[in-house]
N, C-alpha and C positions, 0 to 999 in steps of 0.2 A: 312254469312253461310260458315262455311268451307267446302271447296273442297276434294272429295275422291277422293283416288288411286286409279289406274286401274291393276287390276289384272287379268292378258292376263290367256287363258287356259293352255296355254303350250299344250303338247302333252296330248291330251284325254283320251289315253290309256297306261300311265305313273302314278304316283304321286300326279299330280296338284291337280287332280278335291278333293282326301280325305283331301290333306295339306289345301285347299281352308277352307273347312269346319272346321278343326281342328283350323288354326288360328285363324278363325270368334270367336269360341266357346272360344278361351283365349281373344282375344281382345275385343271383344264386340261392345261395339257404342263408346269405349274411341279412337277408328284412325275407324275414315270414308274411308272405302273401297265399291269398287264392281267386282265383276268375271265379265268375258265377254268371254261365250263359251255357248254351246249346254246345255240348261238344261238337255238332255237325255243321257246326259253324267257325270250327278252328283253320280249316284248312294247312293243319297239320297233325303230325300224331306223335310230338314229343310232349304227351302230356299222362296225366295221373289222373283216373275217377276218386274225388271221396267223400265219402257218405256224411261227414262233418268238420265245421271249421280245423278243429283239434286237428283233426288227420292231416291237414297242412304242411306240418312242421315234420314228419316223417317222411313224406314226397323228398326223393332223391332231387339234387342241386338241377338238374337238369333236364328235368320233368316239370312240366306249370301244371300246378294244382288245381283242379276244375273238381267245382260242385255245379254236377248237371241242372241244367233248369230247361223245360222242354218247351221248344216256341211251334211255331203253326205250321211255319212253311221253313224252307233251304234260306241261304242267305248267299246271294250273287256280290261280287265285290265289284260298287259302285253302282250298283240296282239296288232300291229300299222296296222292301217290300211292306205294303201298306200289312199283312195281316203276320207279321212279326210287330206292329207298335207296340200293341197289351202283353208281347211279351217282355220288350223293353223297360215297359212300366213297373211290372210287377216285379223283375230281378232288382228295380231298384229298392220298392218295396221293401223286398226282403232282405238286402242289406241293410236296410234301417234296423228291420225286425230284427238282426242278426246282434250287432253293434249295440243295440239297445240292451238285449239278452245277455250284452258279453261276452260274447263269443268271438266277435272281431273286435279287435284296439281301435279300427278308423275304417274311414270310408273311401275309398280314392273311384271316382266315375272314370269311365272312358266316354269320351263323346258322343251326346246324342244329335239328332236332327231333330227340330220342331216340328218343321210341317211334315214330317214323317207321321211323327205320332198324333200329330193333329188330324190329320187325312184316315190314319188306321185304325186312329182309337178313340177321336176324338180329346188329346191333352190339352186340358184347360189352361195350363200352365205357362207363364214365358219362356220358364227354363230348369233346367235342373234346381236352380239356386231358390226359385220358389216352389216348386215341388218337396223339397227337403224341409223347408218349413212348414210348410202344410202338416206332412207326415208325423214332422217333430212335434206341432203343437204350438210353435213359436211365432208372434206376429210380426215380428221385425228381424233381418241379418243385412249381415252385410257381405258385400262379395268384393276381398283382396287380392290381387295379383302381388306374388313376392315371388325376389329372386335373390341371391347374393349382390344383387347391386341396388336393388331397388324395391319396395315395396307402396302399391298405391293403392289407396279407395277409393271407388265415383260413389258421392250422391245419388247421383240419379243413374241411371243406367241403361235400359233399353228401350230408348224412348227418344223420339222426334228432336233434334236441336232446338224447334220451334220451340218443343213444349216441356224446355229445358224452366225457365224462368215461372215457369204456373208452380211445376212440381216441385222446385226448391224451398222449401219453407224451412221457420227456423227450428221445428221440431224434428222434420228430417234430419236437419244437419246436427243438432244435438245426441239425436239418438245413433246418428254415425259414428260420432266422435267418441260417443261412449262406448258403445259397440266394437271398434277398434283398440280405443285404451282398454277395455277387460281384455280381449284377446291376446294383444300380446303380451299381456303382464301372463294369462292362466296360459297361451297355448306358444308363446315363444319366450319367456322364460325373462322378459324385463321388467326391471322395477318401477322405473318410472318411467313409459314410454314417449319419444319427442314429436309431435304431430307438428308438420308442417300443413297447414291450409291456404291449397287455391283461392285467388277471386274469379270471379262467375265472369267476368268484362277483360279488356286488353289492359295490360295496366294495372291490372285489380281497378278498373274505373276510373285512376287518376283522379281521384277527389271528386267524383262526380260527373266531369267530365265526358267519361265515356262509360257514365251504367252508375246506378245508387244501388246495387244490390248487397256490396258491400259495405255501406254505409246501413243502410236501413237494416239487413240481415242478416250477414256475416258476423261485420264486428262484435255487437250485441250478442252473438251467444259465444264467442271465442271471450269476450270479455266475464263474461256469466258464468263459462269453464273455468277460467283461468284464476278466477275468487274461491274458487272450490278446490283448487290444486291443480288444476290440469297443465303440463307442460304443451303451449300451444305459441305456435308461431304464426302470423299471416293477420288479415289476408294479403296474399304477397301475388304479384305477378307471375303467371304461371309461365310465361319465358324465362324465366330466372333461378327455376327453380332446380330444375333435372341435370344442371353439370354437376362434376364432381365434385369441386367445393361447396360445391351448396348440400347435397344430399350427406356429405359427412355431419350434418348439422342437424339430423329428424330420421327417427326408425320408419315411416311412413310419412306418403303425401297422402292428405285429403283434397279431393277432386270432386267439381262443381258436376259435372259430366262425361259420359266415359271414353269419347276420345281425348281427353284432356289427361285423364290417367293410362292408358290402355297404350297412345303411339311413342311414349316416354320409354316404357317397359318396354315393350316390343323391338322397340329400335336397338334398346341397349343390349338384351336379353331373349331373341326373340324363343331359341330353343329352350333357353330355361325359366322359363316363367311355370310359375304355377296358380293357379285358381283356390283360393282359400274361401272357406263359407262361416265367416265369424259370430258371432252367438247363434249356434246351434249346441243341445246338450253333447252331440259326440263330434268326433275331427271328420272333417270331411274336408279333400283333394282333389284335384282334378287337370291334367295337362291341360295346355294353354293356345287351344289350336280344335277344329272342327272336326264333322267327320273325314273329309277330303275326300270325296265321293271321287275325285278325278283320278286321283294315286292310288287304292285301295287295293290291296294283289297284285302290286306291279313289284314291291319291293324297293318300292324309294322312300317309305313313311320313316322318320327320326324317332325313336324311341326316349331323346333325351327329356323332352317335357315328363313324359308320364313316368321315366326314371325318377325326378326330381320330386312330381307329385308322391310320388308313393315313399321317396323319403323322407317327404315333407310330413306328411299323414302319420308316416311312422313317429318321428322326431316330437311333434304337435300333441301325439297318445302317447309317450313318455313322457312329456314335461306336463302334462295333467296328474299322469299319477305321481311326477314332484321326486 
């Protein structure tokens, strides 16, 4: 029997709960899933109660499979309510718990809000993507956006422009780069994978010119990889890199910072991008877009992100088990 994804609530009073339903309704019974949030937070009633993962896969094509998780309060679409946070928290929780068990092949979130849960529950965290590590056990991941056209990793990630250049060191960007090569070798299924790396400056720095950071810290560890085997290109101008003929040349860009990976993708892919969380022990997905507090119950939200996510997550727990 195949194993479904776990598809977290995200934020109640965001997005998730109509994208929940709008996926179900293209994918059907062809990728085994199940939501895990508040049924009284569906704001529909084409769905299925079941008492565990397994029962998933018995849920009629056009029924969304819900394991109830009970939150505190209602959930208003485009109203957060502070004392639904620790419930948000804890379905993620239990997705871990769940996945970890075996009982789900992958993780796929629907979109949280920080200061949501920061304000309701007090979330120490930046973001899903360090919460999931926490849980896991793991000191370091990395967070990729992939698409059919493109796949990118930032360095650095939610953090000041300013205070781009303190946090770039070359252990960071080492444990990036590895971080990425195992992923896509164990969770996208290539052998030798081709990294293209950003420079941090215009130019990559023009020899100095405009920035030594790819002199002093760049090269130096792409050189130090690339003695070890690593197929690694750069550092290369990041104007140059995102046309077409360029990206037929690297399964991934590595990125100094995350507008520098983030307005690539988005521009070219904005609906289908998905958020990948690479070394973590299980698959974890995520659509590529917020909660939309603005949209939320109106009936304009796209379903195609967290389509993609949840094929991605499927796709990702396949090629682990090889």
């Amino acid at each position: 029997m195949r194993l479904p994804v776990a598809l977290t609530c995200g934020d109640p009073s965001g997005v998730g709960p109509e994208l929940a339903f709008a996926a179900r309704a293209v994918l059907g019974a062809a990728l085994p899933l199940f939501w895990i949030g508040d049924p009284r937070h569906l704001g529909f009633d084409a769905f299925q109660e079941i008492a565990s993962p397994a029962e998933a896969v018995l849920v009629p094509a056009h029924l969304l499979p819900v394991l109830p998780h009970r939150f505190a309060g209602p959930a208003l679409p485009g109203q957060p309510a502070p004392e639904n946070a620790a419930g948000v928290i804890a379905v993620i929780e239990r997705a871990v718990a769940l996945v970890q068990r075996g009982e789900a092949s992958a993780i796929c979130t629907a979109p949280i809000h920080k200061k949501a849960l920061k304000d309701g529950a007090g979330f120490a965290f930046p973001g899903h993507t360090e919460f999931l590590a926490h849980l896991a056990g793991v000191d370091r991941v990395v967070m990729m956006l992939a698409s059919p056209l493109l796949r990118v990793v930032p360095v650095t990630i939610h953090i000041a422009i300013v205070d781009v250049p303190a946090a770039l060191t070359a252990e960071l960007l080492e444990d990036t780069i590895r971080i990425t090569d195992t992923g896509l070798r164990r969770d996208f299924g290539l052998a030798r994978p081709r990294l293209a790396v950003a420079g941090l400056n215009p130019h990559a720095g023009e020899g100095g010119a405009m920035g030594v950071e790819e002199i002093t810290l760049i090269t130096p560890v792409l050189e130090r990889l690339r003695a070890e085997g690593f197929d690694l290109r750069g550092p290369s101008s990041a104007d140059t890199m995102f046309h077409s003929r360029a990206r037929e040349a690297y399964d991934a860009a590595i990125c100094m910072y995350h507008d520098q990976a983030l307005i690539p993708i988005k521009t070219l892919d904005f609906d289908g991008g998905v958020n990948v969380t690479l070394g973590l022990p299980f698959v974890r997905t995520s659509p590529d877009h917020g909660t939309a507090y603005d949209i939320a119950g109106k009936g304009l939200a796209r379903p195609d992100s967290l389509i993609a996510a949840l094929k991605m997550a499927h796709q990702m727990a396949a090629a682990r088990l090889g």
